[in-house]
C-alpha positions in Angstrom: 0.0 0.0 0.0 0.9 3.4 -0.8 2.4 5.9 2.1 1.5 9.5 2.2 4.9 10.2 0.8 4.5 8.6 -2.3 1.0 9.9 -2.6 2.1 13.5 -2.3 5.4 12.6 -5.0 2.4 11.4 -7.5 0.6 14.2 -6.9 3.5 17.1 -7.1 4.4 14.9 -10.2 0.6 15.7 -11.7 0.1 18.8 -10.7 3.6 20.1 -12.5 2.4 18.7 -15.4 0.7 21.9 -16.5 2.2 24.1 -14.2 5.9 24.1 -15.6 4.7 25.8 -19.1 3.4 28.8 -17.7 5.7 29.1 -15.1 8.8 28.9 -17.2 6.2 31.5 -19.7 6.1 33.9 -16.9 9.8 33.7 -16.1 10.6 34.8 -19.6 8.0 36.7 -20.0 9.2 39.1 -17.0 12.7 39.3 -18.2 14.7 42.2 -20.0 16.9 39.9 -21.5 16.9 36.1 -23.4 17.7 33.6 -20.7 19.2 29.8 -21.0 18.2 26.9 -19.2 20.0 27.2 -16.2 19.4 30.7 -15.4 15.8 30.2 -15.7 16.2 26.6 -13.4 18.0 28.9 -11.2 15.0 31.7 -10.9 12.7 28.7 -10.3 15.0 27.4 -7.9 14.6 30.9 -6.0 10.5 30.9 -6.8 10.5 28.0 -4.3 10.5 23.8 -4.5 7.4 23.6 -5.7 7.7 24.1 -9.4 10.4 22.2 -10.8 11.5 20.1 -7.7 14.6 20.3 -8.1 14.7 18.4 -11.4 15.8 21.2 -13.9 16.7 18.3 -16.4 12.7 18.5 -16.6 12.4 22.2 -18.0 14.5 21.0 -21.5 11.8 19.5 -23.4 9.3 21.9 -21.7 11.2 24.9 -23.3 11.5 22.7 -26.7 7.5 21.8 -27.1 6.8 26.0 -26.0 9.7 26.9 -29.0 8.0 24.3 -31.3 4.3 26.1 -30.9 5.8 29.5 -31.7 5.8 30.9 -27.7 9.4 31.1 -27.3 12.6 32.0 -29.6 15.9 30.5 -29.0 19.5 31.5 -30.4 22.3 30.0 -29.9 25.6 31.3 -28.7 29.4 30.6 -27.9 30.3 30.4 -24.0 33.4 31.3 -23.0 33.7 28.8 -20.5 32.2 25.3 -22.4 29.8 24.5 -25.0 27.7 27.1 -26.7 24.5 27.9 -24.9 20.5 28.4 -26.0 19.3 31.6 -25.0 15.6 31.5 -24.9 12.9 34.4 -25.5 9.1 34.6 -24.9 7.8 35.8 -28.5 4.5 38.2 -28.6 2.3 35.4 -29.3 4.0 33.8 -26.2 2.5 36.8 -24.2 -0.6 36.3 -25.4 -0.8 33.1 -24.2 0.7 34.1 -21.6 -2.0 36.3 -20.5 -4.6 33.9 -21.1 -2.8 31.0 -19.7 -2.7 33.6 -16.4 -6.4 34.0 -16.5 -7.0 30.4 -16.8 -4.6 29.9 -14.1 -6.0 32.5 -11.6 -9.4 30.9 -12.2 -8.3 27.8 -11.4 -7.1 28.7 -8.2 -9.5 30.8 -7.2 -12.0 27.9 -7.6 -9.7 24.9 -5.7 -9.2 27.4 -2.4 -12.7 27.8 -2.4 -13.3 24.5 -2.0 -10.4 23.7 0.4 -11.6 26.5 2.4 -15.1 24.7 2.6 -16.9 27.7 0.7 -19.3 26.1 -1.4 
């Protein structure tokens, strides 16, 4: 039988699933400048636990499938200490799903913690 540990992995585990997109969204979405991976893991990192749990490893294909539907932009460029880095961009149609994604988000939310507070 299942512990309460191993509930609470499979249920950080779901919950990320949709979570990651808009988070790693928002990150870019608030910065000046294009970011790579590990900057953004880092920013998450700072955000709290909760998002990527400490598996940053996780955020690669994330930012790959968000490039791939036209939210991001990436470049590619020399490091001077190791191999070249991709510096990723949210693109305007990015913030526009961004907002949205917000909105849907926000709703979301607002609808669980009224039913964890018992407000139904």
């Amino acid at each position: 039988m299942d512990d309460t540990a191993s509930q609470l992995k499979k249920f950080q585990k779901e919950l990320s699933t949709g979570t990651v997109s808009l988070v790693l969204l928002a990150v870019l979405g608030q910065s000046r400048q294009p970011l790579y991976g590990y900057q953004i893991a880092k920013q998450l990192e700072q955000a709290g636990e909760g998002v990527l749990a400490g598996k940053q490893s996780a955020l690669y294909p994330v930012l790959r499938n968000l490039e791939g539907a036209g939210l991001l932009a990436s470049e590619v460029e020399p490091s001077v200490s190791g191999p070249p880095r991709r510096y990723y961009r949210i693109t305007k149609f990015g913030r526009e799903v961004l907002r949205e994604w917000t909105a849907a988000w926000n709703a979301s939310r607002d609808s669980v913690d009224k039913v964890l507070q018992g407000e139904l």
